[in-house]
FITORLO-224619 format. One record per residue (C-alpha): residue number from 1; chain; residue in three letters; x, y, z. Coordinates in steps of 0.02 Angstrom, whole numbers, m for minus. Example, Ala and Ser with C-alpha at 12.3 -4.5 7.8 and 13.67 -1.06 7.14 Angstrom:
BEGIN
<node i="1" ch="A" aa="ALA" x="615" y="m225" z="390"/>
<node i="2" ch="A" aa="SER" x="684" y="m53" z="357"/>
END
This chain:
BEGIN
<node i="1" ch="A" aa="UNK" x="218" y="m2879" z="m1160"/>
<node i="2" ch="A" aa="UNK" x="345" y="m2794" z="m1269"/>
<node i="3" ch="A" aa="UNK" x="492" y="m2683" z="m1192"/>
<node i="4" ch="A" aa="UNK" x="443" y="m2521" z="m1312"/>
<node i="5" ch="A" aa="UNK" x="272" y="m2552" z="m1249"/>
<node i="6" ch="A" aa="UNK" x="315" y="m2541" z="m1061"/>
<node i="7" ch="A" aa="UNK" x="435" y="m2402" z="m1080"/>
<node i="8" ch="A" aa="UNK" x="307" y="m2302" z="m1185"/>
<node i="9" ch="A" aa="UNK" x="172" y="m2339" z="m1068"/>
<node i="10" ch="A" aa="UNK" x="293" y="m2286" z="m917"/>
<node i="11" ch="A" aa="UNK" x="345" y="m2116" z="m1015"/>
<node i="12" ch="A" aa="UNK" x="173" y="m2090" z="m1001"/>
<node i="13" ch="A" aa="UNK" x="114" y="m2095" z="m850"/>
<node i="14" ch="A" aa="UNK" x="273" y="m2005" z="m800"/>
<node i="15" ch="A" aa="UNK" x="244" y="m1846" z="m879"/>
<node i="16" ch="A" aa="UNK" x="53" y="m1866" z="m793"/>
<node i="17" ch="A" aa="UNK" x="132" y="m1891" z="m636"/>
<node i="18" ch="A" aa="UNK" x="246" y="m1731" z="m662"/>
<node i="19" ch="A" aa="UNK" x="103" y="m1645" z="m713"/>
<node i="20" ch="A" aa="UNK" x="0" y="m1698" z="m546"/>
<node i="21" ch="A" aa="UNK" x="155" y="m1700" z="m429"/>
<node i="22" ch="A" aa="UNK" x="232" y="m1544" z="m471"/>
<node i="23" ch="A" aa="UNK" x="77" y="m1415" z="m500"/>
<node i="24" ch="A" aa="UNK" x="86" y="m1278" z="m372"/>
<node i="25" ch="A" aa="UNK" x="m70" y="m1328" z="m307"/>
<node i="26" ch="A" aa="UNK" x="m125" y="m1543" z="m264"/>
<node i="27" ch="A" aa="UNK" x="m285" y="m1604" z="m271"/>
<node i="28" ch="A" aa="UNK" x="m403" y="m1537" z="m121"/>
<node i="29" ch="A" aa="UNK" x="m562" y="m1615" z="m46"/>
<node i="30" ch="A" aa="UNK" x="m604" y="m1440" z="21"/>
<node i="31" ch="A" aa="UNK" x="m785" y="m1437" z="4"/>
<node i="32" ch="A" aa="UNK" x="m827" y="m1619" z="8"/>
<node i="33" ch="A" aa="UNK" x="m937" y="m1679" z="112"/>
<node i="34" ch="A" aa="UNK" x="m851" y="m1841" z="188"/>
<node i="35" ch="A" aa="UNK" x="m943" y="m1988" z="286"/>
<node i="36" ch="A" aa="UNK" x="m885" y="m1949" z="463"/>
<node i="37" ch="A" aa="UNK" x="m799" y="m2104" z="486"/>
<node i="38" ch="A" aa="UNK" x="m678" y="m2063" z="311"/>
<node i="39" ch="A" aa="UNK" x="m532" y="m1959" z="359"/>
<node i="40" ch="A" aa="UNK" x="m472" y="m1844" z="213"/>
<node i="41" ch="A" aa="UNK" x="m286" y="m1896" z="278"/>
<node i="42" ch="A" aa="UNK" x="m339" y="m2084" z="239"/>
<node i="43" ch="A" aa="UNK" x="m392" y="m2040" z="65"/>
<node i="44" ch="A" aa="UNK" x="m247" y="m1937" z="44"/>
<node i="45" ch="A" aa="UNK" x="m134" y="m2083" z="84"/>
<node i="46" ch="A" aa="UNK" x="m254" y="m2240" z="m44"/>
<node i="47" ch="A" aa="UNK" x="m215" y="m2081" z="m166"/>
<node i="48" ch="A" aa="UNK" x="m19" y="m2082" z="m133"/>
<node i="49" ch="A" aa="UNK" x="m19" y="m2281" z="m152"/>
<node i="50" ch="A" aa="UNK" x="m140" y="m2291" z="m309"/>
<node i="51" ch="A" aa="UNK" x="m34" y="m2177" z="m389"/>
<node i="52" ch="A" aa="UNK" x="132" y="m2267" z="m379"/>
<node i="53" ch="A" aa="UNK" x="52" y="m2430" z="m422"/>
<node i="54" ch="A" aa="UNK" x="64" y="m2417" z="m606"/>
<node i="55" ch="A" aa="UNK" x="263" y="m2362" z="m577"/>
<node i="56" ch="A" aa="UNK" x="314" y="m2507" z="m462"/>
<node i="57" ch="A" aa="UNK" x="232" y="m2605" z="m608"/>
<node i="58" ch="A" aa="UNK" x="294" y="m2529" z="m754"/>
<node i="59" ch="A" aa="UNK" x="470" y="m2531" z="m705"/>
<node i="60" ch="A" aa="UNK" x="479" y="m2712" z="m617"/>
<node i="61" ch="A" aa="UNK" x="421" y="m2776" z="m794"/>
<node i="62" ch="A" aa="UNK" x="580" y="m2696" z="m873"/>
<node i="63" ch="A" aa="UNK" x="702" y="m2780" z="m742"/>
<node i="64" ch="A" aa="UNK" x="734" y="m2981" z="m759"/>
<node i="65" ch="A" aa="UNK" x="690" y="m3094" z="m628"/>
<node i="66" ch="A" aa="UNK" x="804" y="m3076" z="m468"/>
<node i="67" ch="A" aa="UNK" x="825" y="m2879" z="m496"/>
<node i="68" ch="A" aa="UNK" x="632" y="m2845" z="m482"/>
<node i="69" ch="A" aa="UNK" x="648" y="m2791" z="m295"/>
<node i="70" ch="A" aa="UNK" x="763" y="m2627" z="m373"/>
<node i="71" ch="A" aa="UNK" x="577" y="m2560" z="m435"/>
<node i="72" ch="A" aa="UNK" x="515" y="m2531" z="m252"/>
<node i="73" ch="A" aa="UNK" x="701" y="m2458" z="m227"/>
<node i="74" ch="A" aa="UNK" x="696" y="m2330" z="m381"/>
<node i="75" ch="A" aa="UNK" x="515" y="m2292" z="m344"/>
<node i="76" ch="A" aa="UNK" x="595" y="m2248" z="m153"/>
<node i="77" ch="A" aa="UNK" x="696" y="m2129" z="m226"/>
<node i="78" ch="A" aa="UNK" x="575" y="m2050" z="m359"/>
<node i="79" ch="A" aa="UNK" x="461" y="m2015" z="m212"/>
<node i="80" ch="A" aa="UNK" x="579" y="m1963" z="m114"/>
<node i="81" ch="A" aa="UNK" x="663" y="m1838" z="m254"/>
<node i="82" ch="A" aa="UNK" x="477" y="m1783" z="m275"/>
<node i="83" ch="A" aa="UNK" x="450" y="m1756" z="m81"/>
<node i="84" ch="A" aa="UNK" x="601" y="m1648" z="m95"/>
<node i="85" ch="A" aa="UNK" x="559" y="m1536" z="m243"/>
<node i="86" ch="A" aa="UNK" x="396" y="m1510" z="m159"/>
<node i="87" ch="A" aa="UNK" x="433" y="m1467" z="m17"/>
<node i="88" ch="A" aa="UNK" x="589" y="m1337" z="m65"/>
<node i="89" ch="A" aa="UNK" x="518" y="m1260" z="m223"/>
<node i="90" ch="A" aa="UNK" x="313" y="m1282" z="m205"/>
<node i="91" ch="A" aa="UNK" x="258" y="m1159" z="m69"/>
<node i="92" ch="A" aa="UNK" x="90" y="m1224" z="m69"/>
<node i="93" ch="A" aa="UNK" x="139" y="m1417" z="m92"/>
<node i="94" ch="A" aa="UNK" x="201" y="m1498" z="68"/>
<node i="95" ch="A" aa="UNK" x="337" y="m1632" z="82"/>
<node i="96" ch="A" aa="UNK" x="326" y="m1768" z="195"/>
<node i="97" ch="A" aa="UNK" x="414" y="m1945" z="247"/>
<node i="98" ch="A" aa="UNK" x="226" y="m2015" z="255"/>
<node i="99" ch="A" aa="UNK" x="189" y="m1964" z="68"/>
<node i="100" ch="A" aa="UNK" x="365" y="m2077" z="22"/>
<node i="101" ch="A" aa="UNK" x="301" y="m2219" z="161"/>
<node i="102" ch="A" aa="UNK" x="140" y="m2211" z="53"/>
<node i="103" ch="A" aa="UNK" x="199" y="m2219" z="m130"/>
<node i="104" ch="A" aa="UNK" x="344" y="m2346" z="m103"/>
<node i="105" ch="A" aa="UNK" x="201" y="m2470" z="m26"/>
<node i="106" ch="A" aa="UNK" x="130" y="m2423" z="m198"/>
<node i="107" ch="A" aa="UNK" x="272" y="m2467" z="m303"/>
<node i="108" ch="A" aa="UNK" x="283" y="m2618" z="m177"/>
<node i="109" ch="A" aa="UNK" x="131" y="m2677" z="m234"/>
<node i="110" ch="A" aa="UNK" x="143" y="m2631" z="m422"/>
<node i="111" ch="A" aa="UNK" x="309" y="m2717" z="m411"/>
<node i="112" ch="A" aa="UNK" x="228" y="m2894" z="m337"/>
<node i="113" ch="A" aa="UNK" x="94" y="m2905" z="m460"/>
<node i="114" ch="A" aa="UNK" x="207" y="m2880" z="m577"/>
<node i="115" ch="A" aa="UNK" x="308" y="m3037" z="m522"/>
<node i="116" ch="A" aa="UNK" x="142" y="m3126" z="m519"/>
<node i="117" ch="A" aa="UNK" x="91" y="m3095" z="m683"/>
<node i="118" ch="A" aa="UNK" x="260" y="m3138" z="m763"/>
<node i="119" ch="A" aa="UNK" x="266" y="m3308" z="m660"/>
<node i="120" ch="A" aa="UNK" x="99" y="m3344" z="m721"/>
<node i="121" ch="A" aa="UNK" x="148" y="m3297" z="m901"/>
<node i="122" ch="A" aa="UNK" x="280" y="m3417" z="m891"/>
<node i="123" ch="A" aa="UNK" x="261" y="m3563" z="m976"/>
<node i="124" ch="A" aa="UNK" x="247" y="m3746" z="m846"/>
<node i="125" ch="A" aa="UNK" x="385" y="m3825" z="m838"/>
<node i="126" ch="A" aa="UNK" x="389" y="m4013" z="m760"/>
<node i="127" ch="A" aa="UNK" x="424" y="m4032" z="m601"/>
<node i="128" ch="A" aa="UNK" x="562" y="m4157" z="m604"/>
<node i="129" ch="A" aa="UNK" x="661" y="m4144" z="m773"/>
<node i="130" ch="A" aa="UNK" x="670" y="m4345" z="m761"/>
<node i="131" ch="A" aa="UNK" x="477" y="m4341" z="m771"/>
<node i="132" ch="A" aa="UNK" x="470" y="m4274" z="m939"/>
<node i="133" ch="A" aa="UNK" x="600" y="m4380" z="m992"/>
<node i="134" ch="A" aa="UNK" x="511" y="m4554" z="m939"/>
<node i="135" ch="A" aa="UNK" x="338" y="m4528" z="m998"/>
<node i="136" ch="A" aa="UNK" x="424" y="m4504" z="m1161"/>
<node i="137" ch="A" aa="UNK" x="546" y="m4656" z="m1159"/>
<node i="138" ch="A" aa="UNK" x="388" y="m4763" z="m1107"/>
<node i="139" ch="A" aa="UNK" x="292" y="m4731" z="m1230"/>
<node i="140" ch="A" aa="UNK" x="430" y="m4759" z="m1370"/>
<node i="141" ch="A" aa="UNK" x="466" y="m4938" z="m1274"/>
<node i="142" ch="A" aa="UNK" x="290" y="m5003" z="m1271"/>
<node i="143" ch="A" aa="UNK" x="268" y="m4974" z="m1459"/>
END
């Protein structure tokens, strides 16, 4: 995937995420009937890591290999600027350590399957460079 792509695609969903993190009021299920055994906290919290899924992603793809795990630690920080912000300047938004728990095991996650897709993007290489080398030398000496 191209870099402009990935940083367009991540200046995307930013501005939707400012849009859905910073309006003065979140999303309610206030007037939702929920199965008895669904908690509106447990949704809340599959919403918090869903949501920070796409960032862990995004921004692990722009890091090389060995700096990947810095995704999970920016995303740590976003969440908790956001928390912050929230909870200081939103009267009727809330701040709390379990909304940054939540979104960094997002990022956590985006960030891992973005490892996994690169490594299987990655072209094979042989196991053992010497390998490589002999199937080609034996061929050349048996012709």
């Amino acid at each position: 995937m191209r870099r402009k792509t990935v940083v367009g695609a991540l200046g995307l969903y930013g501005v939707a995420l400012s849009v859905l993190v910073f309006a003065p009021v979140g999303p309610s299920l206030k007037g939702v009937h929920l199965p008895s055994w669904l908690h509106a906290g447990a949704i809340g919290a599959a919403a918090n890591v869903a949501v920070f899924v796409p960032v862990g992603l995004l921004v692990a793809l722009l890091l090389p290999r060995g700096w990947r795990w810095l995704a999970v630690a920016a995303c740590c920080a976003l969440s908790t600027f956001i928390e912050i912000v929230q909870w200081i300047m939103l009267t009727d938004r809330s701040g709390n350590v379990r909304d940054v728990i939540t979104n960094t095991t997002g990022a956590l996650i985006g960030a891992v399957l973005a490892s996994l897709w690169l490594r299987l993007r990655r072209p094979r290489e042989p196991q053992h460079p010497a390998d490589a080398g002999s199937s080609l030398s034996e061929s050349s000496t048996r012709s």
